[in-house]
N, CA, C and O atoms as a printed pandas DataFrame, in Angstrom:
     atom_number atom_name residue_name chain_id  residue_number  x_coord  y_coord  z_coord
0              1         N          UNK        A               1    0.827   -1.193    0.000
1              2        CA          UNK        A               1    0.000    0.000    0.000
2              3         C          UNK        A               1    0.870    1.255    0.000
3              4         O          UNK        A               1    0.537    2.168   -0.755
4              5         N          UNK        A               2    2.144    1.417    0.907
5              6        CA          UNK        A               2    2.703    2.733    1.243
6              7         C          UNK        A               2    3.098    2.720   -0.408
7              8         O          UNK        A               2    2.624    3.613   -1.110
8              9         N          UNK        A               3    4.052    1.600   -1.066
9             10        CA          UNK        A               3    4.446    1.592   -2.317
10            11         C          UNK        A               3    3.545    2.495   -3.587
11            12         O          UNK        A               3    3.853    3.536   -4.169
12            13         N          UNK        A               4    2.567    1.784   -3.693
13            14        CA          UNK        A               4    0.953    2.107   -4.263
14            15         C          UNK        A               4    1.412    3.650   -4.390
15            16         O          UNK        A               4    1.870    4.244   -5.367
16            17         N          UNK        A               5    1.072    4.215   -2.763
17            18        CA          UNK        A               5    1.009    5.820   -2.717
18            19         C          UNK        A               5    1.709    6.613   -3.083
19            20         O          UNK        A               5    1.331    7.563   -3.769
20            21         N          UNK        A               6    3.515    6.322   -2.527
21            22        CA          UNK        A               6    4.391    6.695   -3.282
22            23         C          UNK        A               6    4.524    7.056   -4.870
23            24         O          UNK        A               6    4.962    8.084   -5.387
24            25         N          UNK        A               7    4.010    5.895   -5.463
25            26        CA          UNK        A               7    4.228    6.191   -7.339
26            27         C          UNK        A               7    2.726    6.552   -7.511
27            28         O          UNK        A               7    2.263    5.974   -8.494
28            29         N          UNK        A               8    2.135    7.059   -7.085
29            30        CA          UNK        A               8    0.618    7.623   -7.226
30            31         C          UNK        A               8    1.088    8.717   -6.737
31            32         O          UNK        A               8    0.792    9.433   -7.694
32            33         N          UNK        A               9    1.624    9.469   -5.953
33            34        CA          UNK        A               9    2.188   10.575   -5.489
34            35         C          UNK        A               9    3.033   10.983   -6.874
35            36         O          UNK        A               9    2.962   12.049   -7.484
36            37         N          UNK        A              10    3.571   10.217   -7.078
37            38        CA          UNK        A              10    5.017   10.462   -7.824
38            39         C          UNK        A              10    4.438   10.807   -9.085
39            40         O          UNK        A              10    4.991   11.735   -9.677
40            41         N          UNK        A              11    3.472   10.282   -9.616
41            42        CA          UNK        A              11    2.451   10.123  -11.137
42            43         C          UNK        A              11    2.015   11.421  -10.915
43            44         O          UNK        A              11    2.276   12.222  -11.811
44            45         N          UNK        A              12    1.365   11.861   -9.859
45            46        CA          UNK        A              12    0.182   13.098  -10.252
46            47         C          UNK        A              12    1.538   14.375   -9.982
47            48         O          UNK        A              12    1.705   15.352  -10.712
48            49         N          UNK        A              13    2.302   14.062   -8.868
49            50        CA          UNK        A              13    3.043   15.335   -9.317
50            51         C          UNK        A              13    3.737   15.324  -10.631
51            52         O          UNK        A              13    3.388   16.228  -11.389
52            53         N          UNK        A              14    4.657   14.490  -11.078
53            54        CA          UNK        A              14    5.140   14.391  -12.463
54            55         C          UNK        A              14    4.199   15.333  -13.691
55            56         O          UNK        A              14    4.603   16.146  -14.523
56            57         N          UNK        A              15    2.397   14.685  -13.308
57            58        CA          UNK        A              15    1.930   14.995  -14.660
58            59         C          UNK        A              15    1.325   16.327  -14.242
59            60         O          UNK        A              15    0.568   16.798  -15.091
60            61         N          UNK        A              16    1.473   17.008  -13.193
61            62        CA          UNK        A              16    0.932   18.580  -12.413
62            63         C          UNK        A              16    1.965   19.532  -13.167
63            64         O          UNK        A              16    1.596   20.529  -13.787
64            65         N          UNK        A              17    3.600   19.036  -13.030
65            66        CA          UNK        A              17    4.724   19.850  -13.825
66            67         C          UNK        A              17    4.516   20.191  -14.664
67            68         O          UNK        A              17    4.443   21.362  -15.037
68            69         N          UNK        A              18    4.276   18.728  -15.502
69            70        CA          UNK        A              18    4.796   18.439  -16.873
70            71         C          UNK        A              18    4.166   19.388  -17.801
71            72         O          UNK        A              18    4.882   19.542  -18.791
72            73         N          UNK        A              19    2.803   20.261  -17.850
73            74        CA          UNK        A              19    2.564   20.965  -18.920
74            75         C          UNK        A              19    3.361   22.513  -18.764
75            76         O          UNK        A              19    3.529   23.292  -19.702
76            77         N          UNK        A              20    3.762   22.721  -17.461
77            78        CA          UNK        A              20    3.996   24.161  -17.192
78            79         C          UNK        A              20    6.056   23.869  -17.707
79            80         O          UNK        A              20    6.498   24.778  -18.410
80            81         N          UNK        A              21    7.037   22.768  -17.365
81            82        CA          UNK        A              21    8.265   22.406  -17.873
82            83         C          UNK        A              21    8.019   22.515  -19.346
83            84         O          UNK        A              21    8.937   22.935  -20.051
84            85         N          UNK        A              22    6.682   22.123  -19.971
85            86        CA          UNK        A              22    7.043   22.153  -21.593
86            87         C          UNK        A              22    6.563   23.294  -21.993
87            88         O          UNK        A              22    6.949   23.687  -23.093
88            89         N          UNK        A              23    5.836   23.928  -21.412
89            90        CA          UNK        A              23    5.664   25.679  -21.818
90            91         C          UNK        A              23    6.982   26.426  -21.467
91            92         O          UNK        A              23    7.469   27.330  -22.146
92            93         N          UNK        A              24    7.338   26.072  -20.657
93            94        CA          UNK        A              24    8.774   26.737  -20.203
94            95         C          UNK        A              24    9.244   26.736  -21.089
95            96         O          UNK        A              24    9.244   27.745  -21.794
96            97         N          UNK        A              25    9.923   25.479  -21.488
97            98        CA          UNK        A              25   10.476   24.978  -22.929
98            99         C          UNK        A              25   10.217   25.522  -23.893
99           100         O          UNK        A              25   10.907   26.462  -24.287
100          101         N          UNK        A              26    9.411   25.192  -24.389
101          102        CA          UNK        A              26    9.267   26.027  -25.813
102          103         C          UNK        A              26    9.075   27.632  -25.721
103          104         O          UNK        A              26    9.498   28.403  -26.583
104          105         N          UNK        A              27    8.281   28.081  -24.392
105          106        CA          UNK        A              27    8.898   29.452  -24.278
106          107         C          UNK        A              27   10.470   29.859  -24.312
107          108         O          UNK        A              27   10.886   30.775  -25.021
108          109         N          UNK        A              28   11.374   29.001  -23.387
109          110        CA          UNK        A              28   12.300   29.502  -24.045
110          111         C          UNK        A              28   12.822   29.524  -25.278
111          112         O          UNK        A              28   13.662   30.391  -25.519
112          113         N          UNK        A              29   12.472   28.667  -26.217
113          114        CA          UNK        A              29   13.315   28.643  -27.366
114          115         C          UNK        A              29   12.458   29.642  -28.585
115          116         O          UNK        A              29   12.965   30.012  -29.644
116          117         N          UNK        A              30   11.355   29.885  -28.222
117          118        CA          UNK        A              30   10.726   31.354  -28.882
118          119         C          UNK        A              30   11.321   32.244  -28.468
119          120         O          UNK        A              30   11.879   32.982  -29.280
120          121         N          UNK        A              31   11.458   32.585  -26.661
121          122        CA          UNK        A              31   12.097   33.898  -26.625
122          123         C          UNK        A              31   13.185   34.133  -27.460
123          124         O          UNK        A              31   13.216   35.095  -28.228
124          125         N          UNK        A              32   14.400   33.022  -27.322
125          126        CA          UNK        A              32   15.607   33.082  -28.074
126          127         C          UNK        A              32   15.616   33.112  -29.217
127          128         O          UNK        A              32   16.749   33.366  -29.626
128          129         N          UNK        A              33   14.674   32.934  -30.240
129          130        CA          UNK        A              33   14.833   33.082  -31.166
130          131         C          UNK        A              33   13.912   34.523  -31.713
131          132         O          UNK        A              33   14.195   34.902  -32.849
132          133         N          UNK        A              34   12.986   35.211  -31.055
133          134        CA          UNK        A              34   12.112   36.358  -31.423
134          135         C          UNK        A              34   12.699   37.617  -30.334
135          136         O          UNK        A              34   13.022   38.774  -30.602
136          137         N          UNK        A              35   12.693   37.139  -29.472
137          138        CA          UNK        A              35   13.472   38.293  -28.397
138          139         C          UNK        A              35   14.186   38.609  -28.059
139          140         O          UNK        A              35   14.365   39.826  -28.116
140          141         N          UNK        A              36   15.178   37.739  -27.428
141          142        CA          UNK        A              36   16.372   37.702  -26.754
142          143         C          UNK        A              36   17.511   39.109  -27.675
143          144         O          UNK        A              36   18.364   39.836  -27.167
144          145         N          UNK        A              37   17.103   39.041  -28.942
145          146        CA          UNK        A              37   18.262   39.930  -29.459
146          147         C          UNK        A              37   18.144   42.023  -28.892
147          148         O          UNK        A              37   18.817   43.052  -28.843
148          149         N          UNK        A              38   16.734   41.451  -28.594
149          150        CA          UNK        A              38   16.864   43.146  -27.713
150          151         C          UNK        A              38   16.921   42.947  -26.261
151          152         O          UNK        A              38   17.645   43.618  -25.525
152          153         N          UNK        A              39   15.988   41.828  -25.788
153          154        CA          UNK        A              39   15.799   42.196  -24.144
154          155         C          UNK        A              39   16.695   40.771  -23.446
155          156         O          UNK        A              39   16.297   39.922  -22.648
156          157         N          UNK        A              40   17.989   40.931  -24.096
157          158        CA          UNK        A              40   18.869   39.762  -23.274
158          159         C          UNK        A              40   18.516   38.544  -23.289
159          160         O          UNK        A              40   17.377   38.135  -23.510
160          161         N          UNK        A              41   19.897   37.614  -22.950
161          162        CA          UNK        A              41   19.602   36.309  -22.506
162          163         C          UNK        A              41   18.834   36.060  -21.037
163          164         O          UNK        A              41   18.197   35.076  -20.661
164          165         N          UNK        A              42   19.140   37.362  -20.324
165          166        CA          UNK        A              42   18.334   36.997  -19.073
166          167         C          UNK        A              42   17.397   38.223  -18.434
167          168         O          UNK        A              42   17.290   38.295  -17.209
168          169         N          UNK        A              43   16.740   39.160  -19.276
169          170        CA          UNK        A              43   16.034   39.981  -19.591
170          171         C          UNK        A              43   16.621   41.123  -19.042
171          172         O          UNK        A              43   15.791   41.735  -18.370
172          173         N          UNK        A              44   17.703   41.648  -19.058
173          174        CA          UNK        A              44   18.155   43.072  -19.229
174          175         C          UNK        A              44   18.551   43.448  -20.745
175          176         O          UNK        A              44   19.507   42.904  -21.298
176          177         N          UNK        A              45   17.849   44.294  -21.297
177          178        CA          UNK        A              45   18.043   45.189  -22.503
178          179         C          UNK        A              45   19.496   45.246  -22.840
179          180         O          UNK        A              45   20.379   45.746  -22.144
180          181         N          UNK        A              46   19.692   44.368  -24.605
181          182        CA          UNK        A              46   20.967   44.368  -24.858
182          183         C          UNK        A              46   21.310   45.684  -25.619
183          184         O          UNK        A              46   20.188   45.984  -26.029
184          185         N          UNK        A              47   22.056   46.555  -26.020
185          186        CA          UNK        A              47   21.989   47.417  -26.782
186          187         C          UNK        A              47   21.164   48.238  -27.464
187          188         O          UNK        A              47   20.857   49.428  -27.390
188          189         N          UNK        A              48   20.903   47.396  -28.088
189          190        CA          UNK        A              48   19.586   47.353  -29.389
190          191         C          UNK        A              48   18.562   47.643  -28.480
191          192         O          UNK        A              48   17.943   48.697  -28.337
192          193         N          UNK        A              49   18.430   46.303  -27.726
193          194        CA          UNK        A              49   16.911   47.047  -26.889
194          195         C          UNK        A              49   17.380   48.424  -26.048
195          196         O          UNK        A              49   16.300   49.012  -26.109
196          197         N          UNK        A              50   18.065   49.137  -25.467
197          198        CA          UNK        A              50   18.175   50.074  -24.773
198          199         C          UNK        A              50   18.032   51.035  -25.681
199          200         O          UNK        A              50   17.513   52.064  -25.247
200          201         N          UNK        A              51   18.420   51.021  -27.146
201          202        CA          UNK        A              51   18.372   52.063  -27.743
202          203         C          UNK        A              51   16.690   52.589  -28.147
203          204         O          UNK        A              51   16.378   53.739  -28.455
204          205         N          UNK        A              52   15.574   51.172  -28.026
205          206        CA          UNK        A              52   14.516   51.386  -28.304
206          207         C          UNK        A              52   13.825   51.100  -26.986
207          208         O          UNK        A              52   12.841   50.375  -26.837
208          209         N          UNK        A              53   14.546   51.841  -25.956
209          210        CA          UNK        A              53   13.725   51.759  -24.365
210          211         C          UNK        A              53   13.180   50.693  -23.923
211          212         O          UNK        A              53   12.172   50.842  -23.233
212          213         N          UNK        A              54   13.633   49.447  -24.160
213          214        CA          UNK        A              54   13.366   48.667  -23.750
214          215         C          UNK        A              54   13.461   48.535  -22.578
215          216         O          UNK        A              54   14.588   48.861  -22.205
216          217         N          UNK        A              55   12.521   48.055  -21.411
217          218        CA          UNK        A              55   12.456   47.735  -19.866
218          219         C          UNK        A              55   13.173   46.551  -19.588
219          220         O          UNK        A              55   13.283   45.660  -20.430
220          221         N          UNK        A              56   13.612   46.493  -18.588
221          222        CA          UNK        A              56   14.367   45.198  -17.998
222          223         C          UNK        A              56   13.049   44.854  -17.118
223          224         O          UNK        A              56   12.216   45.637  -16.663
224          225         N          UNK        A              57   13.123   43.300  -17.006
225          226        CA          UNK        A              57   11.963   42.145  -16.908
226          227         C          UNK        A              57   11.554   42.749  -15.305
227          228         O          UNK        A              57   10.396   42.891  -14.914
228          229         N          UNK        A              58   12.869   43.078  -14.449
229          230        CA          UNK        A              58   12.432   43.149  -13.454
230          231         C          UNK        A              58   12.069   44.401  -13.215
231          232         O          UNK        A              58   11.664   44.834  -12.136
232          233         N          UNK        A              59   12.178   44.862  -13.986
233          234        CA          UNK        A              59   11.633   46.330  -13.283
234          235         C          UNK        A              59    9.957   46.713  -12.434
235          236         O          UNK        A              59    9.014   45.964  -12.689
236          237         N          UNK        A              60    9.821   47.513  -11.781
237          238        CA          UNK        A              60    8.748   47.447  -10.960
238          239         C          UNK        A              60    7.586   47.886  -11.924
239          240         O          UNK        A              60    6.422   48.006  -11.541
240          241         N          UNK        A              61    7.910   48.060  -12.907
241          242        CA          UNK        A              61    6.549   48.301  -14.084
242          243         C          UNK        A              61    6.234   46.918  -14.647
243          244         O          UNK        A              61    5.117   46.406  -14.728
244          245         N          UNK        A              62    7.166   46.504  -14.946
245          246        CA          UNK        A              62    6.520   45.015  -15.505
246          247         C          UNK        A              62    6.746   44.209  -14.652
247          248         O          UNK        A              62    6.576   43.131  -15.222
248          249         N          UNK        A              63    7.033   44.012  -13.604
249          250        CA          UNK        A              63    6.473   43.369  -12.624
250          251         C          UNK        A              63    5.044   43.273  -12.444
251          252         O          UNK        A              63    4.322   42.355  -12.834
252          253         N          UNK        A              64    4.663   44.448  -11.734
253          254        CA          UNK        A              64    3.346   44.515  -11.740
254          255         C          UNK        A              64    2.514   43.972  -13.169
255          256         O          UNK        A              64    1.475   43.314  -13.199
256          257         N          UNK        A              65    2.904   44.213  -13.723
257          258        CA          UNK        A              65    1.813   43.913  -15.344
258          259         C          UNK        A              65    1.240   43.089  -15.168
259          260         O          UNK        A              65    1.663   42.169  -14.467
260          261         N          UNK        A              66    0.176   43.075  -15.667
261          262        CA          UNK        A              66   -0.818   41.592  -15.268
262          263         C          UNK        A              66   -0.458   40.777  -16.658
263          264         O          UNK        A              66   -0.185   41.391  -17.690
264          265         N          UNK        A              67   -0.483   39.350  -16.587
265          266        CA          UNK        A              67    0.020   38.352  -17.790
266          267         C          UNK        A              67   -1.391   39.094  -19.283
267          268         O          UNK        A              67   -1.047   39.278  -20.450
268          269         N          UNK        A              68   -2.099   39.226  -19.026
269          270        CA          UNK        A              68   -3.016   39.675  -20.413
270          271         C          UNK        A              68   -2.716   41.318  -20.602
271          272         O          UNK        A              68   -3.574   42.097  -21.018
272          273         N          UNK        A              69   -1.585   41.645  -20.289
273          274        CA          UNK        A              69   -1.185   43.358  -20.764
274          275         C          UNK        A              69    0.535   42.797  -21.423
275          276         O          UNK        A              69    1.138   43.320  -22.360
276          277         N          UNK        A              70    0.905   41.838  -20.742
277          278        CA          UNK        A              70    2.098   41.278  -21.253
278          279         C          UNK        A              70    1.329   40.551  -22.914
279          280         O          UNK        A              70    1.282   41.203  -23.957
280          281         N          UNK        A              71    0.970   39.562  -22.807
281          282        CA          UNK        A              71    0.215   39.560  -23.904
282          283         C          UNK        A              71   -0.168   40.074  -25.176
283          284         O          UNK        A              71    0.096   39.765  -26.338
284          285         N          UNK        A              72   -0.808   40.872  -24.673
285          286        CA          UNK        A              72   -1.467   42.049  -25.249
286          287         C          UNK        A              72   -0.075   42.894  -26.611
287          288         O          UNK        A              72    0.109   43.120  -27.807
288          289         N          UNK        A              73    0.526   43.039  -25.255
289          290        CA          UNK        A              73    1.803   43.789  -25.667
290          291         C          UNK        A              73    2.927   43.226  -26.802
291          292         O          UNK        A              73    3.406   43.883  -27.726
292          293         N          UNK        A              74    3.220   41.728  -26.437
293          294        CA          UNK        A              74    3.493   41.011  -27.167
294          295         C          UNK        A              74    2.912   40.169  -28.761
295          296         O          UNK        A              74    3.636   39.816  -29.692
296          297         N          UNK        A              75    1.671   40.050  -28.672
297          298        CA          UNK        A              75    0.212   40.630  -29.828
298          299         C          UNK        A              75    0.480   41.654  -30.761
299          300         O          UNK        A              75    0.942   41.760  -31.897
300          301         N          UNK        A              76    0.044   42.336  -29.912
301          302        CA          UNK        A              76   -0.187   44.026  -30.924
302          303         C          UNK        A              76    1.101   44.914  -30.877
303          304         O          UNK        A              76    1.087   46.009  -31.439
304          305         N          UNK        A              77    2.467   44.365  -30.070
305          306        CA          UNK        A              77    3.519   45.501  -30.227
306          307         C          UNK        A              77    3.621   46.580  -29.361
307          308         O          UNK        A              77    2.526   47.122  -29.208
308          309         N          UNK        A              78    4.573   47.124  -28.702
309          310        CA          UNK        A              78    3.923   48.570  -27.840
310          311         C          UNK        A              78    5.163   48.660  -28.484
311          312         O          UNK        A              78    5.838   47.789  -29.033
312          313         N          UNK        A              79    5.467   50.590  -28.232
313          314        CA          UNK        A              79    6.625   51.084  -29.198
314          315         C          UNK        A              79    6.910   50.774  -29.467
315          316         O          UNK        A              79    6.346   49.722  -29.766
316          317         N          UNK        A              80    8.219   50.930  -29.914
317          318        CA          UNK        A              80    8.750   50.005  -31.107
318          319         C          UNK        A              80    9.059   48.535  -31.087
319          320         O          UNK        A              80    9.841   48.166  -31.964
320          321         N          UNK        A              81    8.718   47.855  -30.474
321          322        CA          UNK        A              81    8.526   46.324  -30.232
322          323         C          UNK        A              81    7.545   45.819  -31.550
323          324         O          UNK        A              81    6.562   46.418  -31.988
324          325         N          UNK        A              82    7.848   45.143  -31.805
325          326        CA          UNK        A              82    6.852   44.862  -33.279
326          327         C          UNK        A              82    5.841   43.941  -32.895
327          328         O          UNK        A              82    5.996   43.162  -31.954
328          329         N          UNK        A              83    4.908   43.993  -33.523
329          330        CA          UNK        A              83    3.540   42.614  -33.285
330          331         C          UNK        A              83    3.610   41.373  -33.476
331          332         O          UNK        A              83    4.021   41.114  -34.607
332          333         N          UNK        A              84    3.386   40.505  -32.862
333          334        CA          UNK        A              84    3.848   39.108  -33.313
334          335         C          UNK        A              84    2.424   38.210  -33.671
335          336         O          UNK        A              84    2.397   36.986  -33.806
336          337         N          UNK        A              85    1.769   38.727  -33.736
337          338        CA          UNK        A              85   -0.258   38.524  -33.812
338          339         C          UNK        A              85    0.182   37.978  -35.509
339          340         O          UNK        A              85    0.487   38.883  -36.287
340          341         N          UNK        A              86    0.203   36.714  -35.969
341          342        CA          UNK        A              86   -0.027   36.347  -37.320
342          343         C          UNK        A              86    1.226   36.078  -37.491
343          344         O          UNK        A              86    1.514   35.903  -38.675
344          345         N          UNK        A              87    2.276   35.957  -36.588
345          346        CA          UNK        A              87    3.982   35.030  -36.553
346          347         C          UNK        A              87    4.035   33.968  -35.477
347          348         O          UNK        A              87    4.531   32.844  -35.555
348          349         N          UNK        A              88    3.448   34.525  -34.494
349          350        CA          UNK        A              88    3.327   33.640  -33.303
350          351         C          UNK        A              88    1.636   33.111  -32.857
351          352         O          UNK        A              88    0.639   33.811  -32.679
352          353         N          UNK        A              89    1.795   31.641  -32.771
353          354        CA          UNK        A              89    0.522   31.253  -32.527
354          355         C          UNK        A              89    0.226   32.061  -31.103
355          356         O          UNK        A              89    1.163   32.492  -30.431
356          357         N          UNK        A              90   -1.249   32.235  -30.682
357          358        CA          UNK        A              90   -1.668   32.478  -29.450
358          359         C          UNK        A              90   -1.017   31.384  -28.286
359          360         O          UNK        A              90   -0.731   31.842  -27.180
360          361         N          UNK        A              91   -0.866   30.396  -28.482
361          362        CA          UNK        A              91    0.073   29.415  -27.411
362          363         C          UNK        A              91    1.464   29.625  -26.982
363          364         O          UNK        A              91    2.011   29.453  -25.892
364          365         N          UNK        A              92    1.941   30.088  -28.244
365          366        CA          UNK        A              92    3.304   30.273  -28.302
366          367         C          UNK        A              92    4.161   31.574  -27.748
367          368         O          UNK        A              92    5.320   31.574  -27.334
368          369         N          UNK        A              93    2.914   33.074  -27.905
369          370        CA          UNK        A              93    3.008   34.198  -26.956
370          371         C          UNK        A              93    2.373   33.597  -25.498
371          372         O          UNK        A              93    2.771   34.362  -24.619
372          373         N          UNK        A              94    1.719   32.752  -25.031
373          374        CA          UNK        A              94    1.419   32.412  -23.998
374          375         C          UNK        A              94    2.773   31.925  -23.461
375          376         O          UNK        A              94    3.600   32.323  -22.641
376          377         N          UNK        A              95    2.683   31.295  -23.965
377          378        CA          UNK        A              95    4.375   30.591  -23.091
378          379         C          UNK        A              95    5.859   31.587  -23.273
379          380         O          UNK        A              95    6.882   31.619  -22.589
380          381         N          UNK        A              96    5.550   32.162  -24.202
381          382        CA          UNK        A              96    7.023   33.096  -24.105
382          383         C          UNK        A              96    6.730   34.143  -22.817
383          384         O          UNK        A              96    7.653   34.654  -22.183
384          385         N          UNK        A              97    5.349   34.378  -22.532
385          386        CA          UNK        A              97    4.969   35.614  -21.539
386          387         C          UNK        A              97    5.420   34.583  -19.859
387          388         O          UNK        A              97    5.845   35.168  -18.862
388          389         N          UNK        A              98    5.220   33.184  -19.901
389          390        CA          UNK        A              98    5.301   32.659  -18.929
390          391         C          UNK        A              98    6.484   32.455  -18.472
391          392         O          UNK        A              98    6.798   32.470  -17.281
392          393         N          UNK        A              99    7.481   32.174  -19.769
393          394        CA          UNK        A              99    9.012   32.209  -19.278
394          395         C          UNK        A              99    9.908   33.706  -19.004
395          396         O          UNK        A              99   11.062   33.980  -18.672
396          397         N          UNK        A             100    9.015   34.259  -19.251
397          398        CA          UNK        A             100    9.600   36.165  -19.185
398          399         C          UNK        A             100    9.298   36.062  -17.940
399          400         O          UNK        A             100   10.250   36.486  -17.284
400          401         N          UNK        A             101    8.439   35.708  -17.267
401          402        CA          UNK        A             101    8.296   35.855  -15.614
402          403         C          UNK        A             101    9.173   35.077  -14.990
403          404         O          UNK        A             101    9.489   35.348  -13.832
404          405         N          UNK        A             102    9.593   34.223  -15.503
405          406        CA          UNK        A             102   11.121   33.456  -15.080
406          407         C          UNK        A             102   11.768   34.059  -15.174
407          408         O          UNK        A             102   12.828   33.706  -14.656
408          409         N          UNK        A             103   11.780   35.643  -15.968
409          410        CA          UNK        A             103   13.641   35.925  -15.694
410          411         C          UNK        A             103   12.827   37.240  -14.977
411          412         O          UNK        A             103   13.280   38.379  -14.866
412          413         N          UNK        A             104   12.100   36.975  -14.729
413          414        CA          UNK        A             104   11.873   38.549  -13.259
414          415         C          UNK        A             104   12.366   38.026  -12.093
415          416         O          UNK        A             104   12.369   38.703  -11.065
């Protein structure tokens, strides 16, 4: 029985992770390939992004942001950040917004 519980324990946490590790995932490898060249490997503004005001992840403005203004933002573009609405599936800005809160 204790056995039983153990890998019944072990099963539901495994499969509780497992969708938020593969959003991670593929969020990261969108960021790196759509973002990263302005707002860093670990979200401080590389050059490029500083020259187009780009915010660093942690800052107390996007901190606060609620995930559907991150979104949003990432969608439709805010200054000069370009739109990704018709490059990036709606799943795929979902998960890049989820791993951006990883590097806050």
């Amino acid at each position: 029985m204790k056995v039983f519980l153990t890998i019944a324990a072990a099963t539901l946490l495994a499969t509780s992770l497992a969708p938020s590790a593969l959003a991670q995932g593929a969020g990261s490898a969108t960021y790196k390939a759509k973002c990263q060249m302005c707002h860093g490997a670990d979200g401080q503004p590389t050059a490029a992004g500083k020259s187009m005001k780009a915010l660093p992840f942690n800052s107390p403005e996007l901190k606060k942001a609620s995930t559907a203004s991150l979104i949003a933002s990432v969608t439709n573009g805010k200054g000069k950040m370009p739109a990704y609405a018709g490059k990036l599936t709606g799943a795929q800005i979902q998960e890049v917004v989820e791993y951006v809160r990883t590097l806050q």
